[in-house]
C-alpha positions, 0 to 999 in steps of 0.5 A: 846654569846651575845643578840641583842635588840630583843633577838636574839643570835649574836656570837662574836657581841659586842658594842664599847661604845665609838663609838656606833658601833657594831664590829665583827671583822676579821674572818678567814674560812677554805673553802674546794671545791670539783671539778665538772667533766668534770674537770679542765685543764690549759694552762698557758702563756708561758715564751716566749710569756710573754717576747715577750710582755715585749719586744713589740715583735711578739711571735712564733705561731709554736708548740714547735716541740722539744716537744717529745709527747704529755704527754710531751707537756701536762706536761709542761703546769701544775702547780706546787709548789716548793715540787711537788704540782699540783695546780695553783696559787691564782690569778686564784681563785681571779679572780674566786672571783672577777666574782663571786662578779657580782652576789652578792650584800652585805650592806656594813657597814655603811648603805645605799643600798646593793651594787654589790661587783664587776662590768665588771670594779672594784671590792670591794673583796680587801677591805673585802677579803683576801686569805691566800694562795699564791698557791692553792693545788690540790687534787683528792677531797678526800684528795689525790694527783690528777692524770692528764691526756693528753686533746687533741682537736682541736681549732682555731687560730686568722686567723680561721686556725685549730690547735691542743689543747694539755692540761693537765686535771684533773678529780677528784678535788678539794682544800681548801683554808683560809680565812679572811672576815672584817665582820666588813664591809660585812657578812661572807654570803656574802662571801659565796655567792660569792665562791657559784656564782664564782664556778657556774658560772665563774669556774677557768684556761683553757676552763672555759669561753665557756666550762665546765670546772673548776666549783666547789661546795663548800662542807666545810666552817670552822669558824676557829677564830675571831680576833678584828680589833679594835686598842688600843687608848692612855691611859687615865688618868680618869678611868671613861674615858677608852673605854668601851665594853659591851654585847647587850642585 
């Protein structure tokens, strides 16, 4: 435990004597989410829609009539990993992140104004965030498996035709999720504003945008470890030469 200049207590906060900066580091958090209801549903892009735009060509808009039923339909919409998981993949939650990050200002290092860490065009998140996970699991939100179930409604297509909105929709979720912030940049409450503000206000998969869907709290935010970001230099000759680190007092 280390002092700063006016006596207050800053874990894990050090002075590089070489460079007469303060460094924290990387930290890495356990973040755990619980889902609000209505629910969360998906409906990803489907492989012949993705190949029709890879080959400039147009994609059917006919309902896949060798669908059985509508579990069947709803099923097929849902993401899984190779063991059978239910969830869905990191990109969503970086995308949540990122529009999370048009509410938050943070300082960066090196001084000047507090800065918004994502705009309509760009976002700062890549340079102070990292997500361990390469695919989210899904719980009921307390620890088991979630159960889904068929979410029928009716839509709208481009022309302003009706159609009919078959999805899958989970009830009771929530996941977790790991961590790295380079304090070092911006401060881990920061980052936690920024899940806080992704969870209210962007939410995650299908019908988040103008629906109700997909928001979640952020109920467990776990400091695991703090490692050093700062890199070893070459040896020096003179003792009194060596880098040093001391305490702020």
């Amino acid at each position: 435990m280390y002092t700063n200049s006016r006596g207050a207590k800053a874990p894990g906060r050090r002075i590089d004597m070489a460079t007469k900066k303060a460094t924290n580091g990387e930290l890495i958090v356990e973040v755990a989410c619980r889902g609000r209801r209505p629910g969360i549903m998906f409906q990803p892009m489907p492989p012949e829609t993705l190949d029709s735009i890879r080959r400039k060509a147009p994609a059917s808009s006919k309902r896949n009539v060798n669908v059985s039923s509508e579990a069947d339909e709803a099923k097929s919409k849902l993401y899984t990993d190779g063991n059978g998981n239910l969830g869905f993949p990191v990109r969503n939650l970086w995308a949540c992140l990122v529009g999370g990050g048009e509410f938050v200002k943070a300082n960066l290092a090196g001084g000047g104004r507090a800065r918004q860490l994502s705009t309509g065009d760009r976002s700062l998140l890549a340079g102070i965030l990292t997500i361990k996970d390469s695919f989210i699991i899904l719980t009921n939100g307390n620890g088991s498996k979630p159960k889904w179930v068929v979410d029928k409604r009716a839509g709208k297509n481009k022309d302003g035709g009706a159609n009919c909105l078959i999805r899958p929709k989970i009830v009771d979720w929530g996941f977790r999720c790991t961590i790295v912030i380079d304090t070092d940049e911006v401060s881990e409450d920061a980052i936690k504003n920024v899940f806080l503000k992704g969870g209210k206000f962007i939410g995650l998969c299908e019908h988040r945008k103008k629906g109700r869907f997909g928001r979640f709290d952020v109920v467990g935010w776990k400091p695991l470890k703090r490692k050093s970001t700062k890199k070893n230099g070459p040896a020096k000759k003179k003792r009194h030469e060596k880098r040093q680190t001391v305490s702020v007092k």
